[in-house]
Each structure stands twice: as structure tokens, then as C-alpha cells.
Biopython code that builds the backbone (N, CA, C, O; Angstrom):
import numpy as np
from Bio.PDB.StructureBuilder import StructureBuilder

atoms = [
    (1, "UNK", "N", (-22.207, -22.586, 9.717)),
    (1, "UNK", "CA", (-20.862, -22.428, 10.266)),
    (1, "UNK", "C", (-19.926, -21.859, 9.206)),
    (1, "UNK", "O", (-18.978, -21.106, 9.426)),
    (2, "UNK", "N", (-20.329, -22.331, 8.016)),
    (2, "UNK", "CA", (-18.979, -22.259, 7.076)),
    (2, "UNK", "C", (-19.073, -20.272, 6.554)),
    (2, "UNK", "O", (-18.338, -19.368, 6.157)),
    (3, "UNK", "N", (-20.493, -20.533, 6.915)),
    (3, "UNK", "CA", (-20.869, -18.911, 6.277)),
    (3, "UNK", "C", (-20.433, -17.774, 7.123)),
    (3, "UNK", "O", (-19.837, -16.748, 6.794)),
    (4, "UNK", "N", (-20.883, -18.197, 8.362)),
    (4, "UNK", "CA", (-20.055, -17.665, 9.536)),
    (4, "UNK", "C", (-18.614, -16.827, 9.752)),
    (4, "UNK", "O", (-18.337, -15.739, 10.257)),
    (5, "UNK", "N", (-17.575, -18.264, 8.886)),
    (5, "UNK", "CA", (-16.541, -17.981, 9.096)),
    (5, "UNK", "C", (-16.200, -17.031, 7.961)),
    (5, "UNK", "O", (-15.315, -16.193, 8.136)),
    (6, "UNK", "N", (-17.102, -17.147, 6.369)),
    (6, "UNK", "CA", (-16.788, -16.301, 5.523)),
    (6, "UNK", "C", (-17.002, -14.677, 5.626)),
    (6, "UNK", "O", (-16.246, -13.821, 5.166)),
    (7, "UNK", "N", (-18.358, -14.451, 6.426)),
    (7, "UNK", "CA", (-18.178, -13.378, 6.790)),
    (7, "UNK", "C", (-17.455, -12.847, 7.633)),
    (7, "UNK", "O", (-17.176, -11.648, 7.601)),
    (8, "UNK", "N", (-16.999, -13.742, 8.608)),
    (8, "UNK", "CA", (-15.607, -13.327, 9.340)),
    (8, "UNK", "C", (-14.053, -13.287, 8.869)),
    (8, "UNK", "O", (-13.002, -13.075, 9.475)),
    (9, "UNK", "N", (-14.359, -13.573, 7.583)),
    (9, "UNK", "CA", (-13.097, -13.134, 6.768)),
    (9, "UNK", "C", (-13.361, -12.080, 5.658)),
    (9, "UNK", "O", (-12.424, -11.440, 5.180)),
    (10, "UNK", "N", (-14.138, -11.974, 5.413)),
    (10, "UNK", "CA", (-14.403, -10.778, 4.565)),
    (10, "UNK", "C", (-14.178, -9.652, 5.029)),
    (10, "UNK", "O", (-13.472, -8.818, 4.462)),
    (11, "UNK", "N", (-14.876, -9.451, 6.361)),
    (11, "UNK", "CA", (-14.364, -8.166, 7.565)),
    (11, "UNK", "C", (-13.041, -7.974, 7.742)),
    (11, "UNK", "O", (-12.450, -6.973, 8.148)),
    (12, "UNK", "N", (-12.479, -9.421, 7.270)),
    (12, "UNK", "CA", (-10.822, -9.416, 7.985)),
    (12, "UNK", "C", (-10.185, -8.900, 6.379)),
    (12, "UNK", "O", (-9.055, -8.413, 6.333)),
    (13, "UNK", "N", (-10.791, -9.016, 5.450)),
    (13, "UNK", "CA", (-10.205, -8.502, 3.937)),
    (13, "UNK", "C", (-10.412, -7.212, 4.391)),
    (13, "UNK", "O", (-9.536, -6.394, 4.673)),
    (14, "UNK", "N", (-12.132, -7.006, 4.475)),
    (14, "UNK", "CA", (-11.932, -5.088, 4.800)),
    (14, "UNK", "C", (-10.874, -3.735, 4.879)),
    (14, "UNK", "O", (-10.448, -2.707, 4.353)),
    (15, "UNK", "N", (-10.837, -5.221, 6.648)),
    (15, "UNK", "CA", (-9.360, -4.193, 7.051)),
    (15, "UNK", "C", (-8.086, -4.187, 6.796)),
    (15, "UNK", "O", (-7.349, -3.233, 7.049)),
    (16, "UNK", "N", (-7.683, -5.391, 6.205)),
    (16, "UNK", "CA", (-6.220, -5.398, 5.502)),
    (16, "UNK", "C", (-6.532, -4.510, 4.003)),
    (16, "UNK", "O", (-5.591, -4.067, 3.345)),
    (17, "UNK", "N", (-7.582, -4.375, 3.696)),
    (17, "UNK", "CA", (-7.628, -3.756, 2.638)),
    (17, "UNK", "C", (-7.510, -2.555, 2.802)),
    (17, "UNK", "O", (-6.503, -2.143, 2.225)),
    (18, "UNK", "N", (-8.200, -1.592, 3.447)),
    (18, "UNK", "CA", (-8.109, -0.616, 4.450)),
    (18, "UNK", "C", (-6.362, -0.207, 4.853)),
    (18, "UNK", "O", (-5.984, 0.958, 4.735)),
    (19, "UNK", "N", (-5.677, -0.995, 5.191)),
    (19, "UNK", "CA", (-4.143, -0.874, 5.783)),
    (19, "UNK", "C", (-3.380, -0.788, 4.274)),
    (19, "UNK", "O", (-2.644, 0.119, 3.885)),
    (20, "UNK", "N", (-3.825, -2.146, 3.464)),
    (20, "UNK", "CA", (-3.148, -1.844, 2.209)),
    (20, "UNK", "C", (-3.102, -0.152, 1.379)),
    (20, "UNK", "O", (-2.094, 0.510, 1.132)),
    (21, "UNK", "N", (-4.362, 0.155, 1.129)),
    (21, "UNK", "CA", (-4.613, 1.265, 0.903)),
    (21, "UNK", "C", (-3.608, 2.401, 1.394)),
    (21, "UNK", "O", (-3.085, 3.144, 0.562)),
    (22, "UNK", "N", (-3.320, 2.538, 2.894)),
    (22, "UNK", "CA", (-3.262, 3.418, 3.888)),
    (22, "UNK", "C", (-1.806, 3.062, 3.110)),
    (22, "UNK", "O", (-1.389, 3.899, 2.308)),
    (23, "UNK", "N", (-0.756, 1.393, 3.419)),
    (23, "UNK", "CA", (0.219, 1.484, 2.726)),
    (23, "UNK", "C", (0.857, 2.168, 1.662)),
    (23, "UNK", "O", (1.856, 2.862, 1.476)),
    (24, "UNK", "N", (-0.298, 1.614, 0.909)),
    (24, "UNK", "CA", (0.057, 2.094, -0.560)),
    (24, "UNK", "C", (0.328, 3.547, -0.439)),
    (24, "UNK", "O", (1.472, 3.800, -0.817)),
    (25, "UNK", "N", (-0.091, 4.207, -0.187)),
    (25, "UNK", "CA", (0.062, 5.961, -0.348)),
    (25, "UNK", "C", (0.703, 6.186, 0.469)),
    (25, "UNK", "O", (1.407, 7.107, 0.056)),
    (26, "UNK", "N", (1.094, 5.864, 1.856)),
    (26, "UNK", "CA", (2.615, 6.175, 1.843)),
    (26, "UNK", "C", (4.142, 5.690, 0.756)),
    (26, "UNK", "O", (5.079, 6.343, 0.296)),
    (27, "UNK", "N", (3.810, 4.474, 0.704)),
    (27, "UNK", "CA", (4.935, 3.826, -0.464)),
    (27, "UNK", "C", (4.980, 4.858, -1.373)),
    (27, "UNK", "O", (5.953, 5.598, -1.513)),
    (28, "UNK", "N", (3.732, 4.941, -2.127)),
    (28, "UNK", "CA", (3.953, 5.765, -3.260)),
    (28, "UNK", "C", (4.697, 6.808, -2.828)),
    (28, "UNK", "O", (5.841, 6.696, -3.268)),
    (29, "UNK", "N", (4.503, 8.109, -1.930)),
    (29, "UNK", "CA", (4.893, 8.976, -1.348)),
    (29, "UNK", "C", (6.865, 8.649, -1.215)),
    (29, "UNK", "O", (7.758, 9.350, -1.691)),
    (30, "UNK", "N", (6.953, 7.798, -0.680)),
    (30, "UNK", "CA", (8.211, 7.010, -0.373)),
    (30, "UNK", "C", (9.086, 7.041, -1.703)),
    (30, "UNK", "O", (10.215, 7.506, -1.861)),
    (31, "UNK", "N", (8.132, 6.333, -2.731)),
    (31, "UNK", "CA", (8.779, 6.154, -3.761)),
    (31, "UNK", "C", (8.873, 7.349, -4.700)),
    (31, "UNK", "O", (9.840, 7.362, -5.462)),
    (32, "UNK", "N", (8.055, 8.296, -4.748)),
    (32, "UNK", "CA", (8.068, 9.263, -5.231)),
    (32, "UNK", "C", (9.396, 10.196, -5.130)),
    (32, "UNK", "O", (10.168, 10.617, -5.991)),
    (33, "UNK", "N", (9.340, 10.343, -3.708)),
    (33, "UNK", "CA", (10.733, 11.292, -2.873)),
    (33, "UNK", "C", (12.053, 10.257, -2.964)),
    (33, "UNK", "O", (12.953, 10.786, -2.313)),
    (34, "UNK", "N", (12.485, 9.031, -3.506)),
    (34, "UNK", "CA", (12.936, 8.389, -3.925)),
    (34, "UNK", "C", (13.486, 8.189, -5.742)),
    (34, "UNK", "O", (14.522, 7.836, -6.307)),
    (35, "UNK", "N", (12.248, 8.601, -6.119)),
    (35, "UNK", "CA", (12.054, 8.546, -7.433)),
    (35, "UNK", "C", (13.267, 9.646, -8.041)),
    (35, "UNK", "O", (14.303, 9.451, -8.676)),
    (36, "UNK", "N", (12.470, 11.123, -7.415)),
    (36, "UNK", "CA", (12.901, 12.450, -7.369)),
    (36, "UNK", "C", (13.897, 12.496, -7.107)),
    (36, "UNK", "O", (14.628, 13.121, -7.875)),
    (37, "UNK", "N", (14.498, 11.870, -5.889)),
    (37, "UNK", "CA", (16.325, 12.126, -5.508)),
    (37, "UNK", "C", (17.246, 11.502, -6.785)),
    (37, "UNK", "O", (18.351, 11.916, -7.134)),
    (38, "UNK", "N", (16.464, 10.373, -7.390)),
    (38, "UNK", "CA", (17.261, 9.256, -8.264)),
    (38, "UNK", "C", (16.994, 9.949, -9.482)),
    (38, "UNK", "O", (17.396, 9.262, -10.421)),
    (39, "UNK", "N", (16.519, 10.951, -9.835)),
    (39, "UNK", "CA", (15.917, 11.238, -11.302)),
    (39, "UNK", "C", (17.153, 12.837, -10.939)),
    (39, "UNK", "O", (17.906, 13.347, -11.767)),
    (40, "UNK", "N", (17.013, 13.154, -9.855)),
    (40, "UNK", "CA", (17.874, 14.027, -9.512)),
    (40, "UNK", "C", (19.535, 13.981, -9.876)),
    (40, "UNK", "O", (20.305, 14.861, -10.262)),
    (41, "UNK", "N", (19.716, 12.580, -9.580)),
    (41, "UNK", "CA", (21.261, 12.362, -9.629)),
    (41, "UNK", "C", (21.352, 11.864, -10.788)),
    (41, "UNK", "O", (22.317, 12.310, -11.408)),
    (42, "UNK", "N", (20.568, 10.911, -11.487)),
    (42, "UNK", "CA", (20.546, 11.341, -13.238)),
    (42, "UNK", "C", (20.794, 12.140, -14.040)),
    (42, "UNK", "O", (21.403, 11.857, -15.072)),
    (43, "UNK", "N", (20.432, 13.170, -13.786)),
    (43, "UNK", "CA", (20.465, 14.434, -14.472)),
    (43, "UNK", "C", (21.971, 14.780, -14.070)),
    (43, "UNK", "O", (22.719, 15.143, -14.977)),
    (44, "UNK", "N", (22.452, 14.694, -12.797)),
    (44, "UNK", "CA", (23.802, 15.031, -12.947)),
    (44, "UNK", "C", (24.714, 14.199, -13.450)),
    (44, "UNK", "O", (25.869, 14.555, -13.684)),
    (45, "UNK", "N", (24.219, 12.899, -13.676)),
    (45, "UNK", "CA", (25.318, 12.134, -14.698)),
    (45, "UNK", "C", (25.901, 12.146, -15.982)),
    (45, "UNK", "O", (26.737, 11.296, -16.288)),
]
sb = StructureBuilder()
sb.init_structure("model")
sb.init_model(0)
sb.init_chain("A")
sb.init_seg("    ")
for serial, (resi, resn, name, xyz) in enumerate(atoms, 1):
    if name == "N":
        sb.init_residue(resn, " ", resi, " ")
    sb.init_atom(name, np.array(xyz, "f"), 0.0, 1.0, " ", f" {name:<3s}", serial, name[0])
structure = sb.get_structure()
């Protein structure tokens, strides 16, 4: 039973891992074009 449930959470890491991933590279993306606007208005300070 107990093994059961571990492999039924490991599958469930998979896919949050999977989404994290998918997250992450938008964020980055996000933060990047974020980064850029703020490094932008730096320069004009």
C-alpha cells in the first residue's frame, strides 16, 4: 500500500515538475523584459 501511494506521488512530482519547469521559463522571460525596462530607466538616471 505504502509503495503504491509513493509511486503515486512521484508521478504527481513529475508533473508539477514538468509545470515548474514550463513556469520557470516564462518567469525568467518575465523577468528578463522586466529586468531590461528597469536597467533601461537606470541608465536614464
Amino acid at each position: 500500500m505504502f509503495e503504491r501511494q509513493a509511486r503515486r506521488q512521484r508521478s504527481c512530482y513529475r508533473i508539477i515538475k514538468q509545470q515548474l519547469i514550463k513556469r520557470r521559463s516564462y518567469l525568467n522571460k518575465w523577468l528578463q523584459g522586466k529586468v531590461g525596462k528597469y536597467a533601461l530607466n537606470s541608465k536614464n538616471l
